[in-house]
N, C-alpha and C positions, 0 to 999 in steps of 0.2 A: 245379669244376662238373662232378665227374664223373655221370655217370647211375647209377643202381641198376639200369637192365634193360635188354636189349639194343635192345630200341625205341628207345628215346630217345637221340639223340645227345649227345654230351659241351660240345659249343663252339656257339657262336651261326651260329658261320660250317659247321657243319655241319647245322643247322638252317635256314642259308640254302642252302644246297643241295640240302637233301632238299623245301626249297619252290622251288625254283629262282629266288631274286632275288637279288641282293646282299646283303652282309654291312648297307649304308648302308641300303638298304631298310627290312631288319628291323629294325634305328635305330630309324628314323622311326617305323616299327609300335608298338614297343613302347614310344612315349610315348602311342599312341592307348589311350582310357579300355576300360578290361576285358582288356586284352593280357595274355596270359601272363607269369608274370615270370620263369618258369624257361625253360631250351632246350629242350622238347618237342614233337617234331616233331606228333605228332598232334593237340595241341593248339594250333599255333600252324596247322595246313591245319586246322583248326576253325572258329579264332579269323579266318583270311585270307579264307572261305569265307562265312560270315555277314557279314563288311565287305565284301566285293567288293575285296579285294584281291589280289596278284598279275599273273600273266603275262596278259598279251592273250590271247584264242585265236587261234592262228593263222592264221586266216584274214585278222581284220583288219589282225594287225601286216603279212603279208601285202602286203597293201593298202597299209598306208600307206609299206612300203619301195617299190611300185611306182611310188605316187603321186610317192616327194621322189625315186626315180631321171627320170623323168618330165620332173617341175620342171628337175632339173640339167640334163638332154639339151638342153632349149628354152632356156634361159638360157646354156649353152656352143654353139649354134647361133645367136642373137643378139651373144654377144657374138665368135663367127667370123665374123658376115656384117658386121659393126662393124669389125671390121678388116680385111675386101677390102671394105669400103665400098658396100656393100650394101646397109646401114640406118647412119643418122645421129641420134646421140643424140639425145633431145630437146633439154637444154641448150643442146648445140653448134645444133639448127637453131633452137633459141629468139634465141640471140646471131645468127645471122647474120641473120635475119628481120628484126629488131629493125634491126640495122647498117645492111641493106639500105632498110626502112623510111625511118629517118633520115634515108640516100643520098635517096631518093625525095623527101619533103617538101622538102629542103632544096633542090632541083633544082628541085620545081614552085614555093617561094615564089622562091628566082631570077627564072623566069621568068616568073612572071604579074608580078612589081614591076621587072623588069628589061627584059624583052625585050618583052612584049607589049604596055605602054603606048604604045610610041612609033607602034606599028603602029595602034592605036585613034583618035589622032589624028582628028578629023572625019567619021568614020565610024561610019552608021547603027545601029540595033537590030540587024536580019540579020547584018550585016559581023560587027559586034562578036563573035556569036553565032557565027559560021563560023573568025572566030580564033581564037575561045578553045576549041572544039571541035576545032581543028586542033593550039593546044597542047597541050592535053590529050592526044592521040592520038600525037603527038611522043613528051611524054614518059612514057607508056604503052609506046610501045614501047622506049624505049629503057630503061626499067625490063625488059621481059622479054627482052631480047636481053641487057643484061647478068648476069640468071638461067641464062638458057642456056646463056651461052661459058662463066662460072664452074660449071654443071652439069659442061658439056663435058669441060672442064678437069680439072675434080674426077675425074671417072669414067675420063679416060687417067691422071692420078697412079692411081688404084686398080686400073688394069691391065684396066680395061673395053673 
């Protein structure tokens, strides 16, 4: 594939240089319909030219190396505040919500089948009404007091 004039370079991979892509590039190019078939530089920044092929201008590529540094920066700051505990995965706070949850329900059916019948005994609408508002409030708090200590807790393990 040698060239007949000093224009034209000799190899594909000189031809991808003198267009500045890749060797893989011009590949692909030159399956596209109408492509040069020989290694002719000006023929092929012809051929790249009318398809819109080739380099970015640089401004955009630019751009979008600022953009995906960017991305990294925020995503290696999330996943630093993740590990001094700072932010908590979704996942991990979906399971404990859930856990915690569970804790709860199974605390209040306990106590409204367990504890609070007996106290109901012979006593009025109001009464009824002032129990079961006082269990409730029971175990409300004792739902957020044990959020709290396990916060507490969590945040001295992460050195808060």
């Amino acid at each position: 594939m040698k060239s007949t004039s000093q224009n034209k370079p000799a190899t594909w991979q000189s031809v991808a240089d003198a267009l500045g892509v890749t060797r893989q590039a011009l590949a692909t190019w030159r399956k596209l319909e109408g492509a040069p078939s020989e290694p002719d530089a000006e023929a092929w920044r012809t051929f790249a030219a009318d398809n819109d092929l080739g380099k970015r201008d640089a401004g955009s590529l630019t751009a979008l190396k600022a953009e995906l540094l960017r991305q990294q920066i925020e995503k290696a700051r999330r996943e630093n505040d993740v590990a001094a505990g700072k932010l908590i995965p979704i996942a991990e706070l979906c399971a404990y919500v859930a856990a915690k949850s569970a804790t709860y329900a199974h605390a209040a059916r306990f106590t409204l089948e367990q504890e609070v019948p007996p106290l109901l005994m012979g006593k009025g609408i109001a009464e009824i009404r002032l129990i079961m508002r006082d269990a409730c409030d029971r175990l409300t708090e004792r739902y957020n007091s044990d959020f709290r200590a396990e916060g507490l807790a969590k945040g001295a393990q992460a050195g808060e």
